[in-house]
VMD Tcl script that builds the backbone (N, CA, C; Angstrom):
set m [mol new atoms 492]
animate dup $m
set s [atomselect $m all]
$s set {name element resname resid chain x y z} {
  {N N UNK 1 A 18.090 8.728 -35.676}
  {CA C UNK 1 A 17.094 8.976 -36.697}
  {C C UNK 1 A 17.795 9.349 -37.993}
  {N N UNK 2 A 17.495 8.284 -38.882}
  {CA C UNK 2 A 18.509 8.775 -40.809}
  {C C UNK 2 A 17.830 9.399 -41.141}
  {N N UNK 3 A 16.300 9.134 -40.867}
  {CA C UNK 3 A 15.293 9.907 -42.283}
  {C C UNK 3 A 13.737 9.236 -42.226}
  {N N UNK 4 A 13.126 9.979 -43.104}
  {CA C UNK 4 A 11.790 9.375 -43.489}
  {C C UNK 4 A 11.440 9.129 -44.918}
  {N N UNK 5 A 10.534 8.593 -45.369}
  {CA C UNK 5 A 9.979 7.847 -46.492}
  {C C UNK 5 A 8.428 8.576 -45.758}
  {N N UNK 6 A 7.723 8.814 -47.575}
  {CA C UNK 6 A 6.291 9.280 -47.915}
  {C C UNK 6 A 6.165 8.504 -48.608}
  {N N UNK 7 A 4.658 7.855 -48.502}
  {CA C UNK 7 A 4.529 6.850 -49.909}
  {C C UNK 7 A 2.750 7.162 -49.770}
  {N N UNK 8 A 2.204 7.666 -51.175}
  {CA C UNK 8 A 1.388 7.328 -51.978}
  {C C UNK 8 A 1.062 6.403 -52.864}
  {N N UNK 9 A -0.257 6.031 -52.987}
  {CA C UNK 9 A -0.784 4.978 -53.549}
  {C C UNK 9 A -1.839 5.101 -54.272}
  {N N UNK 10 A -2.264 4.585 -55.407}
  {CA C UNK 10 A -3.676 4.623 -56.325}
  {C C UNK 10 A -3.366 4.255 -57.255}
  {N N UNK 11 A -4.723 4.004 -58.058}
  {CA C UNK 11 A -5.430 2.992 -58.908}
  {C C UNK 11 A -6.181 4.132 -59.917}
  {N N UNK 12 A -5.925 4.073 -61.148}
  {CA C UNK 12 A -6.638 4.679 -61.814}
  {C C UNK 12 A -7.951 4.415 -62.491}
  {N N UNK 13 A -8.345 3.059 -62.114}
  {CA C UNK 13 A -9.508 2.624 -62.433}
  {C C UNK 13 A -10.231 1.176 -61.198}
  {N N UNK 14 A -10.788 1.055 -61.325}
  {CA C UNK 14 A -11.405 0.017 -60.507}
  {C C UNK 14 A -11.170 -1.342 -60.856}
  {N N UNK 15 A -10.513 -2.180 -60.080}
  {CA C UNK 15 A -10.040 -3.656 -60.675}
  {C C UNK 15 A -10.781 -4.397 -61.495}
  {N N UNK 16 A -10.546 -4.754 -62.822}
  {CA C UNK 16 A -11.208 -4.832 -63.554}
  {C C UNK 16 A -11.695 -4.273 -64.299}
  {N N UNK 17 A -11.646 -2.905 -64.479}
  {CA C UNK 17 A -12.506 -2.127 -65.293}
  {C C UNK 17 A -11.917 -2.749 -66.576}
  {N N UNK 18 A -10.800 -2.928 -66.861}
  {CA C UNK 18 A -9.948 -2.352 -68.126}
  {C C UNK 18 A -9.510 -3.858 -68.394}
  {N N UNK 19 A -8.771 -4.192 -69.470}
  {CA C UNK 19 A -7.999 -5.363 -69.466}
  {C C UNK 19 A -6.411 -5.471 -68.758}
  {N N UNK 20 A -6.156 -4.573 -68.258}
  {CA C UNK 20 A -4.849 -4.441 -67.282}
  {C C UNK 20 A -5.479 -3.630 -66.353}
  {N N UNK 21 A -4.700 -3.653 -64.657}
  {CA C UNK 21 A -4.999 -2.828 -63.921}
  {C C UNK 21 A -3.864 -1.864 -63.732}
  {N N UNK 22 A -4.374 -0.634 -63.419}
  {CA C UNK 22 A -3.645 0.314 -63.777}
  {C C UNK 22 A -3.098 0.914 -62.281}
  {N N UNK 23 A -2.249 0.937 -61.878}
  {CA C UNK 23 A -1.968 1.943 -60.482}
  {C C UNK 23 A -0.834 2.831 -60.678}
  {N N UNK 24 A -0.444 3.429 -59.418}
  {CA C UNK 24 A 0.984 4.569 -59.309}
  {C C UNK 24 A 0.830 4.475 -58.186}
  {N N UNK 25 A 2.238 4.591 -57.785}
  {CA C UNK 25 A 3.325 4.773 -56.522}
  {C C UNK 25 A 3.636 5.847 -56.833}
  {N N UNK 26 A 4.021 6.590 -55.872}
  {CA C UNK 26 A 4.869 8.436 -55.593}
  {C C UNK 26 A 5.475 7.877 -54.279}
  {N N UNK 27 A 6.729 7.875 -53.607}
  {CA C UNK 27 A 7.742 8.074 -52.663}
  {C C UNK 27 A 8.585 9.373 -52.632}
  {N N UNK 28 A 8.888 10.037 -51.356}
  {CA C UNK 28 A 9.633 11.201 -51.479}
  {C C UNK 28 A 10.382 10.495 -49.944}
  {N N UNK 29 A 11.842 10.308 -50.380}
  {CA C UNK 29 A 12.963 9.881 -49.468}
  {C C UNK 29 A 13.109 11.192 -48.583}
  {N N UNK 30 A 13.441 11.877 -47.371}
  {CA C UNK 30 A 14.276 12.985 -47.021}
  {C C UNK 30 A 15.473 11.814 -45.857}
  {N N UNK 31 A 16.456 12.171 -46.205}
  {CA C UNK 31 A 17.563 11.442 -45.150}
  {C C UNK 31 A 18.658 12.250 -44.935}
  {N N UNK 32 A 18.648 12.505 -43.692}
  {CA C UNK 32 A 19.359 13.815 -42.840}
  {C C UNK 32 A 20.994 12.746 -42.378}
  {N N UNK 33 A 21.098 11.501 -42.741}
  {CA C UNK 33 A 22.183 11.276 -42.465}
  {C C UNK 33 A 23.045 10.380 -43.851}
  {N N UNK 34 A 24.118 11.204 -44.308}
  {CA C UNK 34 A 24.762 11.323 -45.505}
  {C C UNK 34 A 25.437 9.660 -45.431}
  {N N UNK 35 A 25.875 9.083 -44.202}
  {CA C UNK 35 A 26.407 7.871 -44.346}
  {C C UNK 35 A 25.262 6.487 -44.993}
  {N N UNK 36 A 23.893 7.186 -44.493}
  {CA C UNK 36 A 22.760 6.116 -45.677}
  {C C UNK 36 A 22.598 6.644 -46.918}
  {N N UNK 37 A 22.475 7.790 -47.004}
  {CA C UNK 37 A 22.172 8.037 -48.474}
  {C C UNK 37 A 22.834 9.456 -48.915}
  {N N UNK 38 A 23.772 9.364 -49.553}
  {CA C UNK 38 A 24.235 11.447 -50.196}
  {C C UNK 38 A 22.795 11.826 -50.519}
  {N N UNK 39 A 21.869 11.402 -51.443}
  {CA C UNK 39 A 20.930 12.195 -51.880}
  {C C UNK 39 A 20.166 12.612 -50.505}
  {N N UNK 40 A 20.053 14.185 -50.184}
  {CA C UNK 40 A 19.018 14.241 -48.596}
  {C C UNK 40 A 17.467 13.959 -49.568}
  {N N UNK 41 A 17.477 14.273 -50.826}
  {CA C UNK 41 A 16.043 14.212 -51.172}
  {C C UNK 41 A 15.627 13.569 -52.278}
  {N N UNK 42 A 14.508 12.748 -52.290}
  {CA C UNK 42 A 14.411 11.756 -53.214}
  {C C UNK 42 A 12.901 11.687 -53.794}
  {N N UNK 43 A 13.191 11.563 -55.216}
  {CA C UNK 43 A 11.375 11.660 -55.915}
  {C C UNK 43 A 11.622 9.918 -56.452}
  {N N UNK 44 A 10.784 8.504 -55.912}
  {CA C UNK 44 A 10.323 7.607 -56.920}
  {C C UNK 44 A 8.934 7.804 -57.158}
  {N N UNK 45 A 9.049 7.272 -58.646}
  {CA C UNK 45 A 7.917 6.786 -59.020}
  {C C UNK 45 A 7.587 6.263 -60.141}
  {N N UNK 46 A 6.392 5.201 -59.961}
  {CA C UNK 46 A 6.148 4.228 -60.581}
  {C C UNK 46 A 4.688 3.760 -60.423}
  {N N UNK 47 A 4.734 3.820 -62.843}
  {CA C UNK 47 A 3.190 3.281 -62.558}
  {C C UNK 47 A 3.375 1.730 -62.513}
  {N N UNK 48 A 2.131 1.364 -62.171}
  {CA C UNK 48 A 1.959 -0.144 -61.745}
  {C C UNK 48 A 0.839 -0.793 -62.431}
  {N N UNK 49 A 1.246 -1.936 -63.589}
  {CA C UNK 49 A 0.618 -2.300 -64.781}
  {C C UNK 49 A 0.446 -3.799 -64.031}
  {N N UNK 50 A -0.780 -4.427 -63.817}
  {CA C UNK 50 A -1.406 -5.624 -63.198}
  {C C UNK 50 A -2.231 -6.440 -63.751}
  {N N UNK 51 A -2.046 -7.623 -64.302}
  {CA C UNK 51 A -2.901 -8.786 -65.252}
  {C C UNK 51 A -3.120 -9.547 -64.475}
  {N N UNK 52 A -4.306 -10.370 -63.794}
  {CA C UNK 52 A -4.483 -11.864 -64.082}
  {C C UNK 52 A -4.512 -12.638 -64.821}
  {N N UNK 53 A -4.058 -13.677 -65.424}
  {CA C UNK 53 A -4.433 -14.781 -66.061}
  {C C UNK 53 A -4.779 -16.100 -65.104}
  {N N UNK 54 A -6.092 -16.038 -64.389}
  {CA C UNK 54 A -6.723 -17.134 -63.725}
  {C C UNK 54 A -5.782 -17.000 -62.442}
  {N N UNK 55 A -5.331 -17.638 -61.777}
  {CA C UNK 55 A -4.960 -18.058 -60.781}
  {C C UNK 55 A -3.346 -17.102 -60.978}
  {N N UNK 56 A -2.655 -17.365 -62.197}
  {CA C UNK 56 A -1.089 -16.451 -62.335}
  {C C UNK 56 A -1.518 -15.071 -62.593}
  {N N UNK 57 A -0.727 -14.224 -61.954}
  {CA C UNK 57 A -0.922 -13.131 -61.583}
  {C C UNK 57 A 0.570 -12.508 -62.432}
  {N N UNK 58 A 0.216 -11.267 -63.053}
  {CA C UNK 58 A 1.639 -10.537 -63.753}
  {C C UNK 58 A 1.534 -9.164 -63.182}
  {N N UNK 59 A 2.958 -8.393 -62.801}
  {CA C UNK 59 A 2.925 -7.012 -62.187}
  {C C UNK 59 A 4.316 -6.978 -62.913}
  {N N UNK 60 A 4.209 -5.744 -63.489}
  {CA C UNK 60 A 4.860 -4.982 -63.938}
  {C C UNK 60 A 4.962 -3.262 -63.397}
  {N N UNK 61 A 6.405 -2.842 -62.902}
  {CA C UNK 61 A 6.750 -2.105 -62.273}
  {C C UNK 61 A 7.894 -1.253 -62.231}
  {N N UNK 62 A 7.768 -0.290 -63.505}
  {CA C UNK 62 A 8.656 0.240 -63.946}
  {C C UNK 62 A 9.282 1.113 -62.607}
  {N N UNK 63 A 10.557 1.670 -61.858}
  {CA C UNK 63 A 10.315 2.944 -61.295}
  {C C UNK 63 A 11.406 4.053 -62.082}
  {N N UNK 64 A 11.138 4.912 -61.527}
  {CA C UNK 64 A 11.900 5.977 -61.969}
  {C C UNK 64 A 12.246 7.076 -60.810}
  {N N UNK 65 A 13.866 7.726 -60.131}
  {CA C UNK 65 A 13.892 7.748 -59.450}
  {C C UNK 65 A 14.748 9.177 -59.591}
  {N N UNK 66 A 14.827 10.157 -59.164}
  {CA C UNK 66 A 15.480 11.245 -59.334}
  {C C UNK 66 A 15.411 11.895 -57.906}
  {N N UNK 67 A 17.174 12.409 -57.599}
  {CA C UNK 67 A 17.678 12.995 -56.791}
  {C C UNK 67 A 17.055 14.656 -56.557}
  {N N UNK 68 A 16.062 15.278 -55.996}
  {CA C UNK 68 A 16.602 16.817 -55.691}
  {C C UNK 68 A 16.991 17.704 -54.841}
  {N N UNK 69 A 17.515 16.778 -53.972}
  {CA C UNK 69 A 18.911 17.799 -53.076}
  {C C UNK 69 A 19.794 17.179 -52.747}
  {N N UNK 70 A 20.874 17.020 -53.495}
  {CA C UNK 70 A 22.155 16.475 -52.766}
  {C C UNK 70 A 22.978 16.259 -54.481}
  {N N UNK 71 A 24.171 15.560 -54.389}
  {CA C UNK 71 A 25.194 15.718 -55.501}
  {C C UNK 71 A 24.511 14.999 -56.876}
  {N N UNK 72 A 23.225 14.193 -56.967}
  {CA C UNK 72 A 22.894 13.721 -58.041}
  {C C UNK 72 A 21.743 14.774 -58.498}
  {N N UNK 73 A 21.756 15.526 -57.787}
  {CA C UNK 73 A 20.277 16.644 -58.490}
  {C C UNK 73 A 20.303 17.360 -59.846}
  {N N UNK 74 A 21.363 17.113 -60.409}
  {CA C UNK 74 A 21.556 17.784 -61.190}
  {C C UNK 74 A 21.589 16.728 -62.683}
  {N N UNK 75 A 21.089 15.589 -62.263}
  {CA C UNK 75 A 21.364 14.248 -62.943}
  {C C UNK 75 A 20.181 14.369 -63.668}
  {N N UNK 76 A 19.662 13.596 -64.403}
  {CA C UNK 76 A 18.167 13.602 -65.017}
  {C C UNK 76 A 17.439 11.548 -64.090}
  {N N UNK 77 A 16.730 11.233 -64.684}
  {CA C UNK 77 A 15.922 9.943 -63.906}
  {C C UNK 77 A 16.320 8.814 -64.173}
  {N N UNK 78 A 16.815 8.662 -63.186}
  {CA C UNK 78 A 17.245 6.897 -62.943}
  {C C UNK 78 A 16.397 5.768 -63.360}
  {N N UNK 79 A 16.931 4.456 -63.802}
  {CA C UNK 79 A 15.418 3.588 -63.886}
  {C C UNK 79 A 16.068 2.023 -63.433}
  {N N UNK 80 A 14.792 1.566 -62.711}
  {CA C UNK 80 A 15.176 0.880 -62.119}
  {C C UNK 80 A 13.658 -0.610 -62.963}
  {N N UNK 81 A 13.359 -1.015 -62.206}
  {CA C UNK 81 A 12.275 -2.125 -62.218}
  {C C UNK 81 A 11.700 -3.187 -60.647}
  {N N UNK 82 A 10.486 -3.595 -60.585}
  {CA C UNK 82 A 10.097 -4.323 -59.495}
  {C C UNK 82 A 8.953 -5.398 -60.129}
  {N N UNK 83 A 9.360 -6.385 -60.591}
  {CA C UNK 83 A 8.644 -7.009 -61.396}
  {C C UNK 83 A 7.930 -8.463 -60.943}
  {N N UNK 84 A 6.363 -8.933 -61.003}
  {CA C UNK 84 A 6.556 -10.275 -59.980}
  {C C UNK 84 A 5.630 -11.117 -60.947}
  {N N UNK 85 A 5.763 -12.689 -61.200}
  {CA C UNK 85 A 4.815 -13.487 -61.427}
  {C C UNK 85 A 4.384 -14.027 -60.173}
  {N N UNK 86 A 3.043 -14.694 -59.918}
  {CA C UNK 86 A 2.777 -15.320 -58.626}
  {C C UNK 86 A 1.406 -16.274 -59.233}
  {N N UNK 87 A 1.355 -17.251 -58.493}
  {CA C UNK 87 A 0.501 -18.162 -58.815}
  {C C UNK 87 A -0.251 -18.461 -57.338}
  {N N UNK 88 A -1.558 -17.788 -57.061}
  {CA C UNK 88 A -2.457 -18.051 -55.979}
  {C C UNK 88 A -2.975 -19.892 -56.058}
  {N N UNK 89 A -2.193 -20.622 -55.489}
  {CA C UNK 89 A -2.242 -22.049 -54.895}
  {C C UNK 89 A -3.479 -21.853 -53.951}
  {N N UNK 90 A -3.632 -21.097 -53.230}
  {CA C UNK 90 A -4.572 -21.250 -52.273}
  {C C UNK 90 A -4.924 -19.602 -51.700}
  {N N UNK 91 A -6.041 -19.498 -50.932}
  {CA C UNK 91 A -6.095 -18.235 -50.572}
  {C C UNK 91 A -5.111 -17.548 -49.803}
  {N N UNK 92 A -4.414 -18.219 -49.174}
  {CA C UNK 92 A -3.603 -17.948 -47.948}
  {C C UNK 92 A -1.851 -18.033 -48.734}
  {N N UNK 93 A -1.680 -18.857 -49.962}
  {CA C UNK 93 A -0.106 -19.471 -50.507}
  {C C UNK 93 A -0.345 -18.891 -51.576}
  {N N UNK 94 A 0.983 -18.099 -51.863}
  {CA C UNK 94 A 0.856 -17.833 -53.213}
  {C C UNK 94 A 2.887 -18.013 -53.320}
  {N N UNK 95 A 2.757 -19.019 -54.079}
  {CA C UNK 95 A 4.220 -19.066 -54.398}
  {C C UNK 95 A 4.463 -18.553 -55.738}
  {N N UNK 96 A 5.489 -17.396 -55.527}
  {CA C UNK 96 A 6.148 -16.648 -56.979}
  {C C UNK 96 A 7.646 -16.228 -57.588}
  {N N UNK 97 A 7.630 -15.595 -58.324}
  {CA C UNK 97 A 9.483 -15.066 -58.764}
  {C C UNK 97 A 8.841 -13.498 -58.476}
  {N N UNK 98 A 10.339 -12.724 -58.370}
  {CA C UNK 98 A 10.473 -11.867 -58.515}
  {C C UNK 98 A 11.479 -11.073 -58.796}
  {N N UNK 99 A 11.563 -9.840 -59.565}
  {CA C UNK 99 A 12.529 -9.657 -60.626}
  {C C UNK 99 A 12.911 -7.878 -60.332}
  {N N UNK 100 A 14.541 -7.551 -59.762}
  {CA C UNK 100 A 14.562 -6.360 -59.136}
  {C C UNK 100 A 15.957 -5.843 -60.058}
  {N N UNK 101 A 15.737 -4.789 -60.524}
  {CA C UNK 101 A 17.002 -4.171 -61.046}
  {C C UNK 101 A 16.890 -2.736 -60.695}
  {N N UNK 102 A 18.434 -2.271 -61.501}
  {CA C UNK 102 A 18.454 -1.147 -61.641}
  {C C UNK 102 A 19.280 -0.584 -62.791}
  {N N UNK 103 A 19.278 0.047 -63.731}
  {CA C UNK 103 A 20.866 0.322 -64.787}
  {C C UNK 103 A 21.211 1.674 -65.145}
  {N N UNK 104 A 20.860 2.451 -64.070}
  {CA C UNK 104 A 21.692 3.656 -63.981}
  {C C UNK 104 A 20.432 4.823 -64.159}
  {N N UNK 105 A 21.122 5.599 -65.239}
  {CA C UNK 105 A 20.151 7.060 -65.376}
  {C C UNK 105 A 19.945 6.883 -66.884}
  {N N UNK 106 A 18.486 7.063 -66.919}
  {CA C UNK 106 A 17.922 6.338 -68.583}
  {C C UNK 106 A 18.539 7.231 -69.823}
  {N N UNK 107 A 19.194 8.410 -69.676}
  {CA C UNK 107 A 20.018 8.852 -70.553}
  {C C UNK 107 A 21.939 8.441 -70.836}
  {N N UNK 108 A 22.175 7.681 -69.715}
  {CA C UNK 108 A 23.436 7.606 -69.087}
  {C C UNK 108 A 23.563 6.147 -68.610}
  {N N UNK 109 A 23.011 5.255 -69.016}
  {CA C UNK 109 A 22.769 3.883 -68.248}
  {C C UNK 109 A 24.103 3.318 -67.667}
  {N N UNK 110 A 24.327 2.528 -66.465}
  {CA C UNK 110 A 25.918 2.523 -66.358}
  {C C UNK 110 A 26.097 0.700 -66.778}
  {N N UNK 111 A 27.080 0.695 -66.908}
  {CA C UNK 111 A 28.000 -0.539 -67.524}
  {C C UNK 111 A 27.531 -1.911 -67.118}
  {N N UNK 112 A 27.130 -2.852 -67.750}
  {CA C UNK 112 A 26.348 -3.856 -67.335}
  {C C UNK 112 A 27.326 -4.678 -66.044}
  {N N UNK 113 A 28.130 -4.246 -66.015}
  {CA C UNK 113 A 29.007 -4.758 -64.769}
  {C C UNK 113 A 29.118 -4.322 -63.318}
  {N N UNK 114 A 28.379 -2.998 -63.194}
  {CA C UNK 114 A 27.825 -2.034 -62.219}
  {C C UNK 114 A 26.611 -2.208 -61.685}
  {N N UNK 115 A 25.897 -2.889 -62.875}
  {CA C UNK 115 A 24.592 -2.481 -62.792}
  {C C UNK 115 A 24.081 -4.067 -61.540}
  {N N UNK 116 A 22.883 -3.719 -60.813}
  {CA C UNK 116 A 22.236 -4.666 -59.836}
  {C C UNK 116 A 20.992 -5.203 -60.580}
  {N N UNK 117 A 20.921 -6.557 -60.722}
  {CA C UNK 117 A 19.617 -7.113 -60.878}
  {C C UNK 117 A 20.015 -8.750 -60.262}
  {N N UNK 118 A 18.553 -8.950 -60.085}
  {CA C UNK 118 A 18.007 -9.962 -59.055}
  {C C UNK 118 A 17.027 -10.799 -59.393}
  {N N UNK 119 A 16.827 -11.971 -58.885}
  {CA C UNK 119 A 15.676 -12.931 -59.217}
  {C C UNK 119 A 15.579 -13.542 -57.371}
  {N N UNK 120 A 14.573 -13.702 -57.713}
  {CA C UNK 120 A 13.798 -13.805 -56.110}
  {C C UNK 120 A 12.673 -15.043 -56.394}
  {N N UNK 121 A 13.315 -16.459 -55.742}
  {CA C UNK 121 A 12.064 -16.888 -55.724}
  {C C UNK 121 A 11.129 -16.967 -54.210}
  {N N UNK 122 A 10.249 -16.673 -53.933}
  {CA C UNK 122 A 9.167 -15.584 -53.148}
  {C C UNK 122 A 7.840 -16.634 -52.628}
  {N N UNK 123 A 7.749 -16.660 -51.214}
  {CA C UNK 123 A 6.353 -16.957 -50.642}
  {C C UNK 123 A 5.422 -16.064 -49.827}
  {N N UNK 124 A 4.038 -15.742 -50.949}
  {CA C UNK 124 A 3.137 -14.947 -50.184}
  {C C UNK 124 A 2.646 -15.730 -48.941}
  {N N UNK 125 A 1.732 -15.200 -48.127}
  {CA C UNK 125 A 0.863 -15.999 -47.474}
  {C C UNK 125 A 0.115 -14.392 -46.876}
  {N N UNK 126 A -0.905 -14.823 -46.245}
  {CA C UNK 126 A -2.109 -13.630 -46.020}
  {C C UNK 126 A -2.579 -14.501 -44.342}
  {N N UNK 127 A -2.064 -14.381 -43.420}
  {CA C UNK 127 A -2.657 -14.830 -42.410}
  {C C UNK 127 A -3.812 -13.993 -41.649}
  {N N UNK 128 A -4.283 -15.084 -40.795}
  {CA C UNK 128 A -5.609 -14.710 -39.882}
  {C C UNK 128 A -5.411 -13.071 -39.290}
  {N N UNK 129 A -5.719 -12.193 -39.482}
  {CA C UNK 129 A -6.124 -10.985 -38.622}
  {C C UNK 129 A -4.938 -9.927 -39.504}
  {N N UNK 130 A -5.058 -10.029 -40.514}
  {CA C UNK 130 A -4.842 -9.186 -41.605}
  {C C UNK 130 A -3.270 -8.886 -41.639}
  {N N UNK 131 A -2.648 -9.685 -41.643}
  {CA C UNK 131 A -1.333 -9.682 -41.628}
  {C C UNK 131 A -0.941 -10.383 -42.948}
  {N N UNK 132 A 0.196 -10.262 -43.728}
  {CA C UNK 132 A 0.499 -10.383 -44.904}
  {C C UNK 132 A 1.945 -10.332 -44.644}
  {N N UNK 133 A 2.688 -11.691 -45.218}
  {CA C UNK 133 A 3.828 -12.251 -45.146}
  {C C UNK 133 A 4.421 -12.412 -46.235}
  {N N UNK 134 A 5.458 -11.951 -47.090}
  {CA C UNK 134 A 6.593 -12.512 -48.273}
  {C C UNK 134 A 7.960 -12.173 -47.616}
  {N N UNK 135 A 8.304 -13.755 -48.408}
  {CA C UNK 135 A 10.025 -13.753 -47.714}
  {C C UNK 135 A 10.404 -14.980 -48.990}
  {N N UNK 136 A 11.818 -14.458 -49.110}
  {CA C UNK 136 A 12.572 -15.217 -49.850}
  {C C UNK 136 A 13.812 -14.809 -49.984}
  {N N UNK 137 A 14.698 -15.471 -51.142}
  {CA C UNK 137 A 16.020 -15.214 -51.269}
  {C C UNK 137 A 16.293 -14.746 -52.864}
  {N N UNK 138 A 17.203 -13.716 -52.670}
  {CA C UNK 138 A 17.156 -13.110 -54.130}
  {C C UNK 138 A 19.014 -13.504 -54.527}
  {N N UNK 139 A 19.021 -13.856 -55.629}
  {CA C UNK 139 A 20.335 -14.330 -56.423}
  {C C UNK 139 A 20.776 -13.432 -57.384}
  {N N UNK 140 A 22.125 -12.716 -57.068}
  {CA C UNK 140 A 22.437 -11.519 -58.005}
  {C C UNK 140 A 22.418 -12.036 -59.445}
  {N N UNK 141 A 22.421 -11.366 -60.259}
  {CA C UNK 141 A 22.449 -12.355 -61.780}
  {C C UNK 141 A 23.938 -11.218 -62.409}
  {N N UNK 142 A 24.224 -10.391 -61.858}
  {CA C UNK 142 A 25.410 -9.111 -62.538}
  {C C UNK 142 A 26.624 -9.485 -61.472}
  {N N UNK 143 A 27.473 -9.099 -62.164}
  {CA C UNK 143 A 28.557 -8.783 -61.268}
  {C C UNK 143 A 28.817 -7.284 -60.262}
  {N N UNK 144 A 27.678 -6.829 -60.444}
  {CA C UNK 144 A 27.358 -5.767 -59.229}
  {C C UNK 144 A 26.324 -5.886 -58.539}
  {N N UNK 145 A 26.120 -6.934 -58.239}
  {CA C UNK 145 A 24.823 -7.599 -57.536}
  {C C UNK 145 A 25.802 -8.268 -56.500}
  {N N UNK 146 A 25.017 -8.374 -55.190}
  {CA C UNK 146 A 25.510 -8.932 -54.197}
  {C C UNK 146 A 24.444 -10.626 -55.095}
  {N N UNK 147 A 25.822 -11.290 -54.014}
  {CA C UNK 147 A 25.558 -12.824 -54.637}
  {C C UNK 147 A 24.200 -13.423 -53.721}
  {N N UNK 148 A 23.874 -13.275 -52.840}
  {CA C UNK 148 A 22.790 -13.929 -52.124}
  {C C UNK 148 A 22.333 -12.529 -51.271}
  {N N UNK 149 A 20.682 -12.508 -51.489}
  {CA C UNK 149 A 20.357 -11.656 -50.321}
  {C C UNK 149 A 18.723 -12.028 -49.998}
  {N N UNK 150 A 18.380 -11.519 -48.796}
  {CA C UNK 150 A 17.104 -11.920 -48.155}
  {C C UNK 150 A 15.974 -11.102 -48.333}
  {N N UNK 151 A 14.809 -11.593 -48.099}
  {CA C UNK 151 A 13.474 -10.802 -48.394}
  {C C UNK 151 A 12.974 -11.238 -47.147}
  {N N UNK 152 A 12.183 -10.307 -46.375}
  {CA C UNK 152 A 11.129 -10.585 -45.183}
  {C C UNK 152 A 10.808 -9.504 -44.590}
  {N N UNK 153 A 9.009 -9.283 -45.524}
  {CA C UNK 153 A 8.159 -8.294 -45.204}
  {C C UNK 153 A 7.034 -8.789 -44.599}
  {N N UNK 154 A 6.677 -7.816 -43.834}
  {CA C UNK 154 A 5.319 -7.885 -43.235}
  {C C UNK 154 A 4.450 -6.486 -42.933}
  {N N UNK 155 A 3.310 -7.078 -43.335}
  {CA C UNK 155 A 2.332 -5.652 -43.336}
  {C C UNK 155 A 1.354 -6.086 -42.728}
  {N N UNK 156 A 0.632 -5.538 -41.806}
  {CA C UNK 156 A -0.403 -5.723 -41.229}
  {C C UNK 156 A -1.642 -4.278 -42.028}
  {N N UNK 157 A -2.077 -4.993 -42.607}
  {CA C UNK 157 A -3.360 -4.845 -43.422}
  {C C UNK 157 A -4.646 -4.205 -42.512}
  {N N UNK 158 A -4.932 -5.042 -41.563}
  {CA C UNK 158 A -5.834 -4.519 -40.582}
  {C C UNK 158 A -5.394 -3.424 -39.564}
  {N N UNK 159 A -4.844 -3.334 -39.166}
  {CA C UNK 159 A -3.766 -2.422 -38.426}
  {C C UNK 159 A -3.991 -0.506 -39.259}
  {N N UNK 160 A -2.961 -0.771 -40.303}
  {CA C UNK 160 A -2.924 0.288 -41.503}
  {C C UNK 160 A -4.416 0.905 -41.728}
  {N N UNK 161 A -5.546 -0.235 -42.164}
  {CA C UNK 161 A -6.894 -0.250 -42.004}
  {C C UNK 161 A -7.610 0.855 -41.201}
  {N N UNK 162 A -7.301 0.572 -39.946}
  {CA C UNK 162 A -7.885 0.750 -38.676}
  {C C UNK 162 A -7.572 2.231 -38.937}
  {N N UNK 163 A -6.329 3.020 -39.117}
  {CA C UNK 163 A -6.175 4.172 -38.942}
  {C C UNK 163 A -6.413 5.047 -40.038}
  {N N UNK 164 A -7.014 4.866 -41.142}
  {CA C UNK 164 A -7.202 5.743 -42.188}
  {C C UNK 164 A -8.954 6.400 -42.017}
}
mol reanalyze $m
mol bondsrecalc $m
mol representation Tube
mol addrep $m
């Protein structure tokens, strides 16, 4: 056992209310084993800015990420990004990009040669009995980016559902 992850979720208005949709993420990392992570304790968070335009879909996803227990606590907030276009083809296909960085601590940013960012091109799909599928391959674009890496999530929607 390394650790656990908390994750909160919400919407500050009702889809649609507004001309963007508005949400926030809160995560609190604790990881009791130092070989995954030095930080034992971890605050992200990130609001979550959401447009349609018809069928293309825009998410914008700033995060911001600060250490408070372990050797970076004393650091101020990291910033990172989780960014996606997607185009709903069908109810079930949604083929998109997606766009992942990070460049240090927003007072302290580190050297564009350190720094990790990514492009991901990405297939949704939403299958029968509430299950929800994206997988793809992400291409470092930095020289501190690993050169090829994989995506493959799954959430069961109905499941999660069932227990709240």
């Amino acid at each position: 056992y390394a650790g656990s992850k908390y994750r909160l979720r919400g919407r500050l208005f009702e889809q649609g209310e507004l001309p963007i949709d508005l949400g926030w993420y809160a995560e609190m990392e604790w990881w009791r084993a130092p070989e995954v992570d030095n930080e034992q304790l971890e605050l992200e968070l990130r609001p979550i800015i959401e447009k349609d335009f018809g069928r293309l879909s825009l998410i914008l996803n700033p995060k911001f990420e600060k250490a408070l227990v372990g050797p970076g606590r004393n650091q101020g907030f990291e910033f990172g990004y989780a960014n996606k276009i997607s185009y709903r083809m069908w109810p079930i296909f949604s083929p998109g990009v997606e766009f992942y960085g990070g460049m240090g601590l927003l007072d302290d940013s580190d050297p564009l040669n350190e720094q990790q960012h990514y492009i991901f091109p990405v297939i949704d799909s939403r299958l029968p009995g509430g299950i929800a599928v994206s997988f793809g391959a992400g291409f470092g674009l930095t020289r501190g980016s690993d050169q090829v890496i994989t995506k493959f999530n799954i959430e069961l929607e109905r499941f999660v559902g069932s227990l709240l």
